[in-house]
N, C-alpha and C positions, 0 to 999 in steps of 0.2 A: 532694328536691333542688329549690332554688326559682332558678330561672333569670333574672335582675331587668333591665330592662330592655333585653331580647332585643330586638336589631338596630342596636343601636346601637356594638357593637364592631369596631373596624375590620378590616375586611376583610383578611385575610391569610391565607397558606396554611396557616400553624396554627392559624388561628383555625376553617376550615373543617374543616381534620381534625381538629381537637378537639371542636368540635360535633355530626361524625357519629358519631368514638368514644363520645361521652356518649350521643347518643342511641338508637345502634346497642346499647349495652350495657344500657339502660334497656329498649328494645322488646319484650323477647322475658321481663321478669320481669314481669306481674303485680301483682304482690304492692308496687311501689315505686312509688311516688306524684312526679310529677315536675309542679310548677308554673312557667310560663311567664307573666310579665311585660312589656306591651309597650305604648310609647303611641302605638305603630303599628296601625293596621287592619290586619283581616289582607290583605287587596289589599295593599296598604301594605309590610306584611312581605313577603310573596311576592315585591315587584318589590323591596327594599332587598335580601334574600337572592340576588336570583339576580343584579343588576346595578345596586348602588350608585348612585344620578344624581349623587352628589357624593363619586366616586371623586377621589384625589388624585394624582399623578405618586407610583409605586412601588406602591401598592395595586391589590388583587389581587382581582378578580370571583370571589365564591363559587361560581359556580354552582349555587347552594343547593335547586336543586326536590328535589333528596335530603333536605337540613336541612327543609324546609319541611314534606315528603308526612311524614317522621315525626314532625313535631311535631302535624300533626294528626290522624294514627294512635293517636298515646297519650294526646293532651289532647282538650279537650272545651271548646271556646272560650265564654268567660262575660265578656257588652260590659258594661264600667260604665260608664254616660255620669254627668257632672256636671260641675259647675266645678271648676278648678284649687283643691287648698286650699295649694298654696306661695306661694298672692298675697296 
C-alpha cells in the first residue's frame, strides 16, 4: 500500500477513521509493506495531524497522535532532500 502525499487530505472525521482503520489493520501483519509519502517533515506531520494551522470553517481536527504513533511503528522514515523536479 503506498500512501502519497500523506497530510495533505482534508481533515474530516472520515478521513481520520479511515486512516486509523488502515493503519490499525496494517500494524499487526508483518508480512505487508505500507509506504508513506509526504513533503511534510515529520515535526511537520505531527502538528498538520493533530491540528491543521489552515483548518477551514466545517473541518474537523484529527487528533491524529494515534495516526501519527502508528505510522511510525510500521515505517522507517527515509529524508530525500533535493530540488523540486516539477520546475
Amino acid at each position: 500500500l503506498v500512501l502519497d502525499d500523506f497530510g495533505l487530505e482534508k481533515p474530516t472525521q472520515f478521513t481520520g477513521a479511515t486512516l486509523c482503520k488502515i493503519l490499525d489493520a496494517r500494524y499487526n501483519r508483518p508480512a505487508v509493506t505500507t509506504i508513506i509519502t509526504s513533503n511534510y517533515s515529520l515535526k511537520q506531520l505531527e502538528q498538520r495531524l493533530n491540528c491543521p494551522t489552515d483548518l477551514q470553517p466545517g473541518d474537523f481536527c484529527l487528533n491524529g497522535s494515534r495516526i501519527y504513533d502508528r505510522c511510525m511503528e510500521i515505517c522507517k522514515p527515509i529524508l530525500f532532500k533535493g530540488e523540486s523536479r516539477r520546475r
